[in-house]
C-alpha positions in Angstrom: 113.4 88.8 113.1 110.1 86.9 112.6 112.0 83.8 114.9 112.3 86.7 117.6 108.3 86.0 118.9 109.0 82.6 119.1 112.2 82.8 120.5 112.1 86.1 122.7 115.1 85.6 125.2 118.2 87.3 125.4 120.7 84.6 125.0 118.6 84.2 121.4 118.8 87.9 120.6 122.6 88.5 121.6 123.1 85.5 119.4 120.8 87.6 116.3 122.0 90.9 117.4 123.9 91.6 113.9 120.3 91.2 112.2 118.7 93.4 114.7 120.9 95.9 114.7 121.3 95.6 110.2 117.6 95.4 109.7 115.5 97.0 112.7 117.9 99.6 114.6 119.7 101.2 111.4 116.1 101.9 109.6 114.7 103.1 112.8 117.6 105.4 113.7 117.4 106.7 109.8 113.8 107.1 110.0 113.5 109.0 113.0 116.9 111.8 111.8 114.8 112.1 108.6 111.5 113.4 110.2 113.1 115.2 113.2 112.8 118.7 110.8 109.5 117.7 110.6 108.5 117.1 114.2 110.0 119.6 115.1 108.5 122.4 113.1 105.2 120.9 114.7 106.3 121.0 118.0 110.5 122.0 119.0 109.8 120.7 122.7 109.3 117.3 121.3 112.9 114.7 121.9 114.0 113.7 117.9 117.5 112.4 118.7 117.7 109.1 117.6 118.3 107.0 120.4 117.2 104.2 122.6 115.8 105.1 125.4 114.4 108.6 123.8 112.4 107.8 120.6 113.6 104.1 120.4 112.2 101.7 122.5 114.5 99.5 124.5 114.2 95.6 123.2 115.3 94.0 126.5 112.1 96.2 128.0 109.0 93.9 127.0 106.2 92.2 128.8 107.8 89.2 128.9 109.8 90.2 131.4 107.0 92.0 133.9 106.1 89.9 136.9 102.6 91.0 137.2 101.4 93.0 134.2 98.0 93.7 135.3 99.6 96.4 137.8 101.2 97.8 134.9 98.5 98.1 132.7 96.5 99.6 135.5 99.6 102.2 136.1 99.6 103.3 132.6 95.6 103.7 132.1 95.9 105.8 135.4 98.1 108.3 133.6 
């Protein structure tokens, strides 16, 4: 997934989407079912199901693809 910076478009990541999915979603998923007892014995309002979208960032979803990221950076510090 190192080739992923240097090639970040989706025709290249539907094309490595069996690594992706092998070596970055499957960990992620397992990691985040493994601490959910955990999280939520700190806090039971917080989400722990292990999907994109909820504690998984979306990979389509990066900067790349933002026309003007100052107005999103200014959003988020406004928050």
């Amino acid at each position: 997934m190192i080739d992923l910076k240097a090639n970040n478009t989706k025709s290249w990541f539907e094309d490595h989407k069996r690594a992706y999915t092998e070596y970055v979603m499957k960990p992620a998923q397992s990691l985040v079912s493994e601490l959910s007892d955990f999280i939520l014995a700190i806090d039971p309002y917080l989400e722990t199901s292990s999907a994109v979208g909820k504690t998984i960032s979306r990979i389509y979803q990066g900067f790349d693809q933002l026309k003007d990221l100052y107005h999103y950076l200014y959003k988020i510090k406004s928050m």
